[in-house]
N, CA, C and O atoms as a CHARMM CRD file, in Angstrom:
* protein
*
  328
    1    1 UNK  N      0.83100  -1.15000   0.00000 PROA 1      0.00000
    2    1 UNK  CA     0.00000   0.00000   0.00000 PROA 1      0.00000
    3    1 UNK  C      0.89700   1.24100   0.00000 PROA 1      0.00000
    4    1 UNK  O      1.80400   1.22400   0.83200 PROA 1      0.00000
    5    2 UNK  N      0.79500   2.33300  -0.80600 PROA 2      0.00000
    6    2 UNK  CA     1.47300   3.28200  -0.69500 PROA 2      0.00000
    7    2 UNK  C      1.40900   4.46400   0.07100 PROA 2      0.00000
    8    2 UNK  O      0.22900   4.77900  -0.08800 PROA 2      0.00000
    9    3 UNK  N      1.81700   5.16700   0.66600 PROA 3      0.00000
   10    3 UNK  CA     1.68800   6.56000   1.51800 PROA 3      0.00000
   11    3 UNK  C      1.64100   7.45700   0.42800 PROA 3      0.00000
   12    3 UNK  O      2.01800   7.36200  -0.74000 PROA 3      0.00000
   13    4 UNK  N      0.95400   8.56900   1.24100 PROA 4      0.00000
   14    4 UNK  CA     1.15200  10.00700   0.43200 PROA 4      0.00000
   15    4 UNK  C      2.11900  10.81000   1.44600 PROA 4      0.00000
   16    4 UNK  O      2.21000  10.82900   2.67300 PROA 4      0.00000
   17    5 UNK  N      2.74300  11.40600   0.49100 PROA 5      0.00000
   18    5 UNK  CA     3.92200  12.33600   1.11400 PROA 5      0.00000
   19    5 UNK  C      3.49500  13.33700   2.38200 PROA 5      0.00000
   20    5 UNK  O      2.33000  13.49300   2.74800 PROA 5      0.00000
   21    6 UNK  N      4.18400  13.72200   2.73800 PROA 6      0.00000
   22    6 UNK  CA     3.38800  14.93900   3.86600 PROA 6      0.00000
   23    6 UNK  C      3.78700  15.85100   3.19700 PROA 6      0.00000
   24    6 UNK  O      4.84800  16.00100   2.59100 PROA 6      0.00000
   25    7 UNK  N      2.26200  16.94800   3.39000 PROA 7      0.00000
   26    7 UNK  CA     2.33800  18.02200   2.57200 PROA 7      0.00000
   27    7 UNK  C      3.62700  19.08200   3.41300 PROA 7      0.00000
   28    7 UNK  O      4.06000  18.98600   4.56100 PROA 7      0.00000
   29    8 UNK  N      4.01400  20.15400   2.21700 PROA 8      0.00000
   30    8 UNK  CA     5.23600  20.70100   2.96300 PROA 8      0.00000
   31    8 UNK  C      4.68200  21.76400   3.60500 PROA 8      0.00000
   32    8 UNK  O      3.59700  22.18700   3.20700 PROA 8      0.00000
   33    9 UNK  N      5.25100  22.28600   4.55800 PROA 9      0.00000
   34    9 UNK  CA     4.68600  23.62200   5.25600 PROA 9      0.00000
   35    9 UNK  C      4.76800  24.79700   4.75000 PROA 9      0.00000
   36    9 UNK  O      5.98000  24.94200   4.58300 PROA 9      0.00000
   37   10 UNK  N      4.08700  26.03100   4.28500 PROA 10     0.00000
   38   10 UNK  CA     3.79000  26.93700   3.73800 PROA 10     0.00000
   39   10 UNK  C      5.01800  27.95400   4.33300 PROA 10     0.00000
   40   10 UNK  O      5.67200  27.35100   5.18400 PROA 10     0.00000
   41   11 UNK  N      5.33000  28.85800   4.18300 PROA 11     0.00000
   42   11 UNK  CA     6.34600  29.80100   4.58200 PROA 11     0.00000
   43   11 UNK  C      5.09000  30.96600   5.78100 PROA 11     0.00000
   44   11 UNK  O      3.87900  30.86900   5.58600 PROA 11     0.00000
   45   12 UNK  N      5.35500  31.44600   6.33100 PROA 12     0.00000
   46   12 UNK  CA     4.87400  32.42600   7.31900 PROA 12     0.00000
   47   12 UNK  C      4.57800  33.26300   6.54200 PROA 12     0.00000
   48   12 UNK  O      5.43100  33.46300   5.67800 PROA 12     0.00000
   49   13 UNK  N      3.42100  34.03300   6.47500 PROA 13     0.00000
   50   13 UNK  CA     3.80100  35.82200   5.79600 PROA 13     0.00000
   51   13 UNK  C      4.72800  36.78000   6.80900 PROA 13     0.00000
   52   13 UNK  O      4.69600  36.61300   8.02800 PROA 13     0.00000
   53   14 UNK  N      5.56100  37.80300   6.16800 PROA 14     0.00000
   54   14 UNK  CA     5.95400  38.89300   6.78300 PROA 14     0.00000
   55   14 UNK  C      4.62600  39.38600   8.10400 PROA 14     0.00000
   56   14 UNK  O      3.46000  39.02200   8.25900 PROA 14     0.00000
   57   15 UNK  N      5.22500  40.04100   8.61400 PROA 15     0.00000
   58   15 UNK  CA     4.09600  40.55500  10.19700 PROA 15     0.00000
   59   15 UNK  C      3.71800  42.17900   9.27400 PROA 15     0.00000
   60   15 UNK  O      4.61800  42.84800   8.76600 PROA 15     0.00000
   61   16 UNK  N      2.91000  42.39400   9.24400 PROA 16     0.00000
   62   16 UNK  CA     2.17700  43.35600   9.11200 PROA 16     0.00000
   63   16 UNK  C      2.99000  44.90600   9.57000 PROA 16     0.00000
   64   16 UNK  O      3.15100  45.96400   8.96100 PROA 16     0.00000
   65   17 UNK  N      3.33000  44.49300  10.75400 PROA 17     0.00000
   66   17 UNK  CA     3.07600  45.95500  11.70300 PROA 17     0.00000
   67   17 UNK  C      4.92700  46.38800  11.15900 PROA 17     0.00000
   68   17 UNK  O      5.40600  47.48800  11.43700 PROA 17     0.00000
   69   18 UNK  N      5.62900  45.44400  10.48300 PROA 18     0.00000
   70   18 UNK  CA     6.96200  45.65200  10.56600 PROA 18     0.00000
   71   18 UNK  C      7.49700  46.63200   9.68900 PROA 18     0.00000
   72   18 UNK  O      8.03700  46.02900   8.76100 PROA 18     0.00000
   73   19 UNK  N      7.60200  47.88400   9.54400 PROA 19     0.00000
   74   19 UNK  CA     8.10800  49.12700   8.02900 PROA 19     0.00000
   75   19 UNK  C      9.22000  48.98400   7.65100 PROA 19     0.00000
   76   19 UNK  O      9.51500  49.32800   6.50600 PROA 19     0.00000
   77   20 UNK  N     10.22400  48.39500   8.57100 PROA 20     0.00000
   78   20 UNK  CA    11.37700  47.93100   7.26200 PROA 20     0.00000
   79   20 UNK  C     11.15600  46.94900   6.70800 PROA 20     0.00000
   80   20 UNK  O     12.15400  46.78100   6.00700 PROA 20     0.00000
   81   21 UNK  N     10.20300  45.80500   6.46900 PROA 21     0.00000
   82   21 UNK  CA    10.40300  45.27000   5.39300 PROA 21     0.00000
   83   21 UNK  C      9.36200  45.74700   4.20600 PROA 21     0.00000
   84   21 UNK  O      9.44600  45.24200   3.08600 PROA 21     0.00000
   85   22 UNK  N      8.31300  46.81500   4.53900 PROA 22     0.00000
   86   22 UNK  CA     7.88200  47.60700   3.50500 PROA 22     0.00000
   87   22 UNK  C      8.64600  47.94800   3.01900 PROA 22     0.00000
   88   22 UNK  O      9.01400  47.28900   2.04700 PROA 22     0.00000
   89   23 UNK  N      9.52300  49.43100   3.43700 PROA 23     0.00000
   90   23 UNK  CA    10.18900  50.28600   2.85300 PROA 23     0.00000
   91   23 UNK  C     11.21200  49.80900   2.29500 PROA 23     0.00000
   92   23 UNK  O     11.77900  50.58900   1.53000 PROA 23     0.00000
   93   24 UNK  N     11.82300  48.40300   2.45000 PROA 24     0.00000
   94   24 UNK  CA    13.25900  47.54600   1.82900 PROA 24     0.00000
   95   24 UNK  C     13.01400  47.63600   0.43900 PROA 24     0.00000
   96   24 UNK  O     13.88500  48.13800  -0.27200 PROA 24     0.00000
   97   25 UNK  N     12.14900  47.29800   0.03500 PROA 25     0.00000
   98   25 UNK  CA    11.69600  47.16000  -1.85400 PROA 25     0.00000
   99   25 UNK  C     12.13200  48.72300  -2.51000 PROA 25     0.00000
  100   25 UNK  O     12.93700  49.10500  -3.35900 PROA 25     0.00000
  101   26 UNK  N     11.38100  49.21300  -1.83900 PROA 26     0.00000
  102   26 UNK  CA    11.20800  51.13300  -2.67400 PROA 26     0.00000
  103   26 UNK  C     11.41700  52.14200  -2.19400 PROA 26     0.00000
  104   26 UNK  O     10.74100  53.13800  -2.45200 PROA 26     0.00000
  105   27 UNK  N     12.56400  52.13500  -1.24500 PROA 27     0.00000
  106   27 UNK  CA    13.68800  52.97500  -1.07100 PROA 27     0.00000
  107   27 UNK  C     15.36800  52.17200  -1.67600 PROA 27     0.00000
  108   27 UNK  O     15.77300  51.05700  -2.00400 PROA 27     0.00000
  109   28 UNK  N     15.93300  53.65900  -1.53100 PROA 28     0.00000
  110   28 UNK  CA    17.49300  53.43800  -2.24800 PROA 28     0.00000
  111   28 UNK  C     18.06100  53.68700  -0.71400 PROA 28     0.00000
  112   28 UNK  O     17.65600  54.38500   0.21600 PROA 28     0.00000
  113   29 UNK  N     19.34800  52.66700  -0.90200 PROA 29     0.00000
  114   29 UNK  CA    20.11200  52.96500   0.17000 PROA 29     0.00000
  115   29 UNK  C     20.78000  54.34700   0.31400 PROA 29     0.00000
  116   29 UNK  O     21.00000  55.08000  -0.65000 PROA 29     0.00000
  117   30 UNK  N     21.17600  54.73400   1.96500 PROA 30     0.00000
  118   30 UNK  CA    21.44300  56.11600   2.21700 PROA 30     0.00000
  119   30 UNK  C     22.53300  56.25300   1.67000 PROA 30     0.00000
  120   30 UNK  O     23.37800  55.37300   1.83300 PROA 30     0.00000
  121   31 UNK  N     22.84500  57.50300   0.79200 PROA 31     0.00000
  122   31 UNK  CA    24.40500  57.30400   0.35200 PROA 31     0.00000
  123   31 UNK  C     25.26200  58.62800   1.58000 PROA 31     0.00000
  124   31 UNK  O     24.94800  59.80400   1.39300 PROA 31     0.00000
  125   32 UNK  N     25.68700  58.49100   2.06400 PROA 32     0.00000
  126   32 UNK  CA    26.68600  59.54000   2.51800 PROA 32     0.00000
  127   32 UNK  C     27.44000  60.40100   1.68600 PROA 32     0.00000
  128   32 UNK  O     28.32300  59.83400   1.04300 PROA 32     0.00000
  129   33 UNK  N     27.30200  61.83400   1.50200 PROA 33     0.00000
  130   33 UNK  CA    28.63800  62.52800   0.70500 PROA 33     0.00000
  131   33 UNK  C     29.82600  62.77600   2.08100 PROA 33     0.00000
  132   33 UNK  O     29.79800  62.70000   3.30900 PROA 33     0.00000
  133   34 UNK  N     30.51300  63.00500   1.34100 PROA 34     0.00000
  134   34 UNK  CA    32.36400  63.86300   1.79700 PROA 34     0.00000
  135   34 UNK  C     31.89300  64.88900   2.47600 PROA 34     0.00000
  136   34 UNK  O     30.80500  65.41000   2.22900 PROA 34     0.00000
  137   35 UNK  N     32.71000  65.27400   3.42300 PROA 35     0.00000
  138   35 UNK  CA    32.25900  66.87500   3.95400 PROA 35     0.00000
  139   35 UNK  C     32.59200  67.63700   2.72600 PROA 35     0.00000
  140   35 UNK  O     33.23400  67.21300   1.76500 PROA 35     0.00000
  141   36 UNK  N     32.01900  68.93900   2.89400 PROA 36     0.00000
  142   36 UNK  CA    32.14400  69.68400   1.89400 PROA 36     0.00000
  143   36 UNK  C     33.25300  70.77400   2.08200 PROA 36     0.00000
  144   36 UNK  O     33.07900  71.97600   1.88200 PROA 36     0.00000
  145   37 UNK  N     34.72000  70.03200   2.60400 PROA 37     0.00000
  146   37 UNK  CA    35.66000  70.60600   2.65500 PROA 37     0.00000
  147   37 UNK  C     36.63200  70.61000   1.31400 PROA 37     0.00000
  148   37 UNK  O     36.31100  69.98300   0.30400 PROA 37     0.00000
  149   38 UNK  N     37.93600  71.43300   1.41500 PROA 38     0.00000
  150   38 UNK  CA    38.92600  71.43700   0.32300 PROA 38     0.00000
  151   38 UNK  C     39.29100  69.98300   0.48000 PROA 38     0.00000
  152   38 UNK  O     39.27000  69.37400  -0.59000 PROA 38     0.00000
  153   39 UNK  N     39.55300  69.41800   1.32100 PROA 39     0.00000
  154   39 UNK  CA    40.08800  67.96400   1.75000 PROA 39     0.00000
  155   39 UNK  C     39.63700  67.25100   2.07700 PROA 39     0.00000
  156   39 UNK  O     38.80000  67.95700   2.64000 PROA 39     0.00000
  157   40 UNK  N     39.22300  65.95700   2.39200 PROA 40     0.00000
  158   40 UNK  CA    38.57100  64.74500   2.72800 PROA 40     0.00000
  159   40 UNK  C     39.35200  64.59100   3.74800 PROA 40     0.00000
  160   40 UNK  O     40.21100  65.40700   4.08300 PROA 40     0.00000
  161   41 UNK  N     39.00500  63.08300   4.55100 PROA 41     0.00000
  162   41 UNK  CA    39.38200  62.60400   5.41100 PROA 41     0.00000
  163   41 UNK  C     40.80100  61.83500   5.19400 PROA 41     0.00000
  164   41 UNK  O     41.46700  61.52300   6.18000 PROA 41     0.00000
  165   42 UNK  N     41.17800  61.58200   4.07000 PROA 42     0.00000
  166   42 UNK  CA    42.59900  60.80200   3.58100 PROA 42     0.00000
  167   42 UNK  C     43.51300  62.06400   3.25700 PROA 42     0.00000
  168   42 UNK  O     44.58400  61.79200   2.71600 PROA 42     0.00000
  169   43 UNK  N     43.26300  63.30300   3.49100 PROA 43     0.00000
  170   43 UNK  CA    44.45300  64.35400   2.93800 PROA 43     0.00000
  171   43 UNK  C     44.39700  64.72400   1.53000 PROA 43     0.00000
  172   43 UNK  O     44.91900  65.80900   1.27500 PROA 43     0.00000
  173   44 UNK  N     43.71700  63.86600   0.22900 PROA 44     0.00000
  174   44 UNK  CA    43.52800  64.28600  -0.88100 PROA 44     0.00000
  175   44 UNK  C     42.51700  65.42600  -1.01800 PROA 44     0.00000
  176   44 UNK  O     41.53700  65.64800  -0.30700 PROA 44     0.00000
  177   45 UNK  N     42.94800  66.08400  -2.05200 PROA 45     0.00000
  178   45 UNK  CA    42.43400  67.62800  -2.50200 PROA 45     0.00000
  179   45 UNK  C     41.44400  66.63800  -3.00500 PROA 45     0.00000
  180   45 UNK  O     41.48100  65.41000  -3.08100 PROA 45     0.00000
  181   46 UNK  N     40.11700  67.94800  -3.48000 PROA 46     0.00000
  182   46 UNK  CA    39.09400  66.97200  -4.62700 PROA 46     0.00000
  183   46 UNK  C     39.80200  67.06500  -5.95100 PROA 46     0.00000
  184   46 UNK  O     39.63500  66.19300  -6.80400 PROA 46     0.00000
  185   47 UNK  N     40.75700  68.32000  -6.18500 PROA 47     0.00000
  186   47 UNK  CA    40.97800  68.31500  -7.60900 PROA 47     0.00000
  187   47 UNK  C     42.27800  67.01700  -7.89200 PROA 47     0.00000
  188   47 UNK  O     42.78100  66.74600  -8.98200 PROA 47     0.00000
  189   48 UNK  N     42.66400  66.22200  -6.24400 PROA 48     0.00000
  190   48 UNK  CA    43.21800  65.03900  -6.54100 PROA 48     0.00000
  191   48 UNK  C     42.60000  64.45000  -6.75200 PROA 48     0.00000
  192   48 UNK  O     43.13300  63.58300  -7.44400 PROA 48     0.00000
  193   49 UNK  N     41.63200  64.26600  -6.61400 PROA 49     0.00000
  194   49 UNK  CA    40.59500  63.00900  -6.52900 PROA 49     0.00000
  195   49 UNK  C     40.07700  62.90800  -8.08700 PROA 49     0.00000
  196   49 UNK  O     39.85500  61.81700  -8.61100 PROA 49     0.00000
  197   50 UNK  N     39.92400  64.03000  -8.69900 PROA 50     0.00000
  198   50 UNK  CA    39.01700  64.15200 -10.24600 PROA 50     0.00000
  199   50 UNK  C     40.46700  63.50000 -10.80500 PROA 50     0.00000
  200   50 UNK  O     40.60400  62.34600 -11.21000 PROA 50     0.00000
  201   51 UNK  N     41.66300  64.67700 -10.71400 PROA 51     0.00000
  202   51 UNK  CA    42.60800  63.67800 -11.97800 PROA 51     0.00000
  203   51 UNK  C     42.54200  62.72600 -11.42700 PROA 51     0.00000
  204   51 UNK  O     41.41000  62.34500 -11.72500 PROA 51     0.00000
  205   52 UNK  N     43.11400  61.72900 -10.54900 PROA 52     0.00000
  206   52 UNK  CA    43.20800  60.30400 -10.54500 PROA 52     0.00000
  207   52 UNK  C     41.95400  59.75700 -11.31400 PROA 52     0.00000
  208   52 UNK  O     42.28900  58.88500 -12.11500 PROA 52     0.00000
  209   53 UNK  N     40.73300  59.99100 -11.30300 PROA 53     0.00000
  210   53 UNK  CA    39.56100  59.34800 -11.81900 PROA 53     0.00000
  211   53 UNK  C     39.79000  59.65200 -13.13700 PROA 53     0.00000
  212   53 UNK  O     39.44200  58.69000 -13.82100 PROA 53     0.00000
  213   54 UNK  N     40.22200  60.56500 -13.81500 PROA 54     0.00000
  214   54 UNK  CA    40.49500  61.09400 -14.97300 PROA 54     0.00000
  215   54 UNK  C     41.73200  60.14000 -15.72300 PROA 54     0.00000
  216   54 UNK  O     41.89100  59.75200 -16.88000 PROA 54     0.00000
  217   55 UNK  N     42.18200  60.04200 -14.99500 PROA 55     0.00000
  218   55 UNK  CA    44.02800  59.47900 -15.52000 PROA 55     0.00000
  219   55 UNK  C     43.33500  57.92400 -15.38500 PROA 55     0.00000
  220   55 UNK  O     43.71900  57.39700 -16.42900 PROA 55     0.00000
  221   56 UNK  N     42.57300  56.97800 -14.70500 PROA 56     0.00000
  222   56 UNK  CA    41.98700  56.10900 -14.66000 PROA 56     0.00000
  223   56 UNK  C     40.94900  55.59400 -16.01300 PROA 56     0.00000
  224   56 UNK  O     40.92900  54.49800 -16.57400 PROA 56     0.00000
  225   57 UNK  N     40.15900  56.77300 -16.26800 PROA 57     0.00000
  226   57 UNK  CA    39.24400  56.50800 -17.31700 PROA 57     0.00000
  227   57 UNK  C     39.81500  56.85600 -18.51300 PROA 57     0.00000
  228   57 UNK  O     39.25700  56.42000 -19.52000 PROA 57     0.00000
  229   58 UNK  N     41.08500  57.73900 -18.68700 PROA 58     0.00000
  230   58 UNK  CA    41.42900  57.80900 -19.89000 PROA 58     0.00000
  231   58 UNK  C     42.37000  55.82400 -20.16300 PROA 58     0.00000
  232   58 UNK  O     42.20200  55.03600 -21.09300 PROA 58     0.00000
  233   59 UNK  N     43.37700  55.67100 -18.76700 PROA 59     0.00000
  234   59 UNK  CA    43.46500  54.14400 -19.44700 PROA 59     0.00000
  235   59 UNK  C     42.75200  53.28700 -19.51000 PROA 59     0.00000
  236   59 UNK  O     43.13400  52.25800 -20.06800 PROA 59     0.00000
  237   60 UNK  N     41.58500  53.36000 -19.02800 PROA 60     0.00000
  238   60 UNK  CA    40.74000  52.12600 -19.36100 PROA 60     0.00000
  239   60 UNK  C     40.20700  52.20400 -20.66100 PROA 60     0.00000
  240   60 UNK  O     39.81100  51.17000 -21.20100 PROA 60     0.00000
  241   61 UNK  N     40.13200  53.45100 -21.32300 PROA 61     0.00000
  242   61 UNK  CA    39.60600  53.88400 -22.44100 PROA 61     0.00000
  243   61 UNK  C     40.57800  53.40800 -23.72600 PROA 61     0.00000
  244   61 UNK  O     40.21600  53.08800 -24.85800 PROA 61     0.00000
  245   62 UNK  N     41.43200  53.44800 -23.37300 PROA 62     0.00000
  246   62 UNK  CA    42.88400  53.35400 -24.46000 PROA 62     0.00000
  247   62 UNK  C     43.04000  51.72700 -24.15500 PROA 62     0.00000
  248   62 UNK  O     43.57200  51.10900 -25.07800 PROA 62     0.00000
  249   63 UNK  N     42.63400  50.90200 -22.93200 PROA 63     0.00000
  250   63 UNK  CA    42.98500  49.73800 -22.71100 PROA 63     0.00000
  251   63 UNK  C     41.79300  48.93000 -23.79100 PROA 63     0.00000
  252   63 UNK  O     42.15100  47.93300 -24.41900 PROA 63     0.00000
  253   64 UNK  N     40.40900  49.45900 -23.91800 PROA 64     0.00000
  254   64 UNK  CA    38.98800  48.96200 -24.66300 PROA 64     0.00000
  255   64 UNK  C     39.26900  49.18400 -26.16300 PROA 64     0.00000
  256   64 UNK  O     38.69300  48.51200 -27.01800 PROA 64     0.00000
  257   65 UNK  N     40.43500  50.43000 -26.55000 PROA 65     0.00000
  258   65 UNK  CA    40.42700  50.26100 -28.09800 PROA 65     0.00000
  259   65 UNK  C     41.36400  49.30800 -28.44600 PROA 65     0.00000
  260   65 UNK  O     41.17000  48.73200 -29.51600 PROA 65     0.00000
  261   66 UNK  N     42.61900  48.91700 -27.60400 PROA 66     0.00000
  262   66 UNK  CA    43.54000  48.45500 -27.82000 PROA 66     0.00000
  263   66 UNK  C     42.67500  46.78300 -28.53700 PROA 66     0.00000
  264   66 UNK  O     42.80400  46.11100 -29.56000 PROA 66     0.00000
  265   67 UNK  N     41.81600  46.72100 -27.28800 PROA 67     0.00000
  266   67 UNK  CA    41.47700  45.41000 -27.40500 PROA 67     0.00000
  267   67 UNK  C     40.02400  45.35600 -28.57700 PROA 67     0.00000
  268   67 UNK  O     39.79500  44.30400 -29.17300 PROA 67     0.00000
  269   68 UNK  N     39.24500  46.43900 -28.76600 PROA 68     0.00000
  270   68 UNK  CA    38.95300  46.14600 -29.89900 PROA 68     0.00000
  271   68 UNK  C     39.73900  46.10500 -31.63600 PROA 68     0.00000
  272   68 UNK  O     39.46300  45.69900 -32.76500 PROA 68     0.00000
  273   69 UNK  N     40.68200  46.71100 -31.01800 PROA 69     0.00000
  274   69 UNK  CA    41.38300  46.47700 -32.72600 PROA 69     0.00000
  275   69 UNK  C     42.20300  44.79100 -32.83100 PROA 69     0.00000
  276   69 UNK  O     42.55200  44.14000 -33.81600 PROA 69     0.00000
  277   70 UNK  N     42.28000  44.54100 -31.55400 PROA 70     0.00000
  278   70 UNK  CA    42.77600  42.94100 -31.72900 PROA 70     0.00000
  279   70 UNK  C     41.42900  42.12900 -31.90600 PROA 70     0.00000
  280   70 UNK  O     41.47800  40.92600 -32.16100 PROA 70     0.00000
  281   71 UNK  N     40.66200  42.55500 -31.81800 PROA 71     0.00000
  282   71 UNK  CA    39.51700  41.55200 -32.19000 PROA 71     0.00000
  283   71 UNK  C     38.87600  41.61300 -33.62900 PROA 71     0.00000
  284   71 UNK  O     38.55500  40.65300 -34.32900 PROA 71     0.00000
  285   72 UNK  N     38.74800  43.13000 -33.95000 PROA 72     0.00000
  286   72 UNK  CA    38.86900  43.24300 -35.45900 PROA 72     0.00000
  287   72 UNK  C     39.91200  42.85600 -36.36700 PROA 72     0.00000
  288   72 UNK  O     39.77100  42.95300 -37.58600 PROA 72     0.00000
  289   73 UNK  N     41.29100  42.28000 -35.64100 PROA 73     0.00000
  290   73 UNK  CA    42.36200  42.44900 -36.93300 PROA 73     0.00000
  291   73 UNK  C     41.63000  40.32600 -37.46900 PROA 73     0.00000
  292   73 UNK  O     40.91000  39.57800 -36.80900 PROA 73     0.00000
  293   74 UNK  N     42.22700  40.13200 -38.74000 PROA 74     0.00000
  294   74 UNK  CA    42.00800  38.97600 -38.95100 PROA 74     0.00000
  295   74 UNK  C     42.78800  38.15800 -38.32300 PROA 74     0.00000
  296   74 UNK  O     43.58100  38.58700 -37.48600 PROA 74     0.00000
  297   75 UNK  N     42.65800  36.31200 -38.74400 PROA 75     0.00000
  298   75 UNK  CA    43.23600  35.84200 -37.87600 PROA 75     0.00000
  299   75 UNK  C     44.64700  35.40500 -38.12900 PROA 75     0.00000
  300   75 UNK  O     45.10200  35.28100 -39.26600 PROA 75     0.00000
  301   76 UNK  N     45.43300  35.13800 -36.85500 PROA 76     0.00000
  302   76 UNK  CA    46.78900  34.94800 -37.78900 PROA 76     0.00000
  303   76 UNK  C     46.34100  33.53300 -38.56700 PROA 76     0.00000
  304   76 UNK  O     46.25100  33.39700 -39.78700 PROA 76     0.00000
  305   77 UNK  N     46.15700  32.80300 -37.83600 PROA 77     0.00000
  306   77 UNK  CA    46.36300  31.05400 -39.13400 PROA 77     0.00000
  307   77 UNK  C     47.68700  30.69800 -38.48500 PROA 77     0.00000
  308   77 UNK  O     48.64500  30.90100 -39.23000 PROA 77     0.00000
  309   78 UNK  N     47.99200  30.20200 -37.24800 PROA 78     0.00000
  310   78 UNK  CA    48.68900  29.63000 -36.45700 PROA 78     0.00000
  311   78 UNK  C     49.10100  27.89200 -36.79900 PROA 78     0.00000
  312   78 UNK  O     48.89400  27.37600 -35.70100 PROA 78     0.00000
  313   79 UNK  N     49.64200  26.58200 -37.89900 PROA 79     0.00000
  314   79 UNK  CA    49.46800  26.05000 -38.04400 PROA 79     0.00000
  315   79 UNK  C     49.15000  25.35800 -39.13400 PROA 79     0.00000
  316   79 UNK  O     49.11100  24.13400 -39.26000 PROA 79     0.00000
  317   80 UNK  N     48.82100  26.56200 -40.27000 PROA 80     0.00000
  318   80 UNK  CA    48.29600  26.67800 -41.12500 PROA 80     0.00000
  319   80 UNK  C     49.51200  26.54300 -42.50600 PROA 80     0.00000
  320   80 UNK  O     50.39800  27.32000 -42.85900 PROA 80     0.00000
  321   81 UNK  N     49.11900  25.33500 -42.99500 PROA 81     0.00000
  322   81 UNK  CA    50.24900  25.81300 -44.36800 PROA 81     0.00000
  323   81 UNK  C     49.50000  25.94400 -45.88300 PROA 81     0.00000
  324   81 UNK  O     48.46000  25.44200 -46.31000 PROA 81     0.00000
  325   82 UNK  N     50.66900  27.00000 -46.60500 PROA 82     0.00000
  326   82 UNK  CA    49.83300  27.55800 -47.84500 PROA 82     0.00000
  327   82 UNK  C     49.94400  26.35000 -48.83800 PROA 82     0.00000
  328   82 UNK  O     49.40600  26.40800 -49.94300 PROA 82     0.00000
């Protein structure tokens, strides 16, 4: 004779009365800014802070063409005899 399985137990709902798990969905987390000094907390100026981000995005920029022109060039033919 065969058994039937036991049914599985349903999950709880969230409690009603609780607002952080409302507000978790459709709010953005708090972001903190920098004081709004010449200097931050590490001693860098902001106008250190822009070039480094600057000197950063220009090589990543020069690093993305590099590598699209190796993907456009054809292929060598490694193996290959004429």
């Amino acid at each position: 004779m065969a058994t039937q399985p036991k049914p599985k137990p349903r999950p709880e709902p969230p409690k009603p009365g609780d607002p952080d798990d409302e507000n978790a969905a459709t709010t953005s987390p708090v972001v903190e800014e920098p004081p709004q000094t010449a200097t931050n907390a590490s001693g860098n100026s902001l106008t250190d802070r822009v070039d480094a981000l600057f000197t950063s995005q220009v090589a990543l920029i020069e690093r993305v063409e590099k590598l699209e022109e190796r993907v456009a060039a054809p292929p060598v033919g490694i193996g290959r005899r004429p």
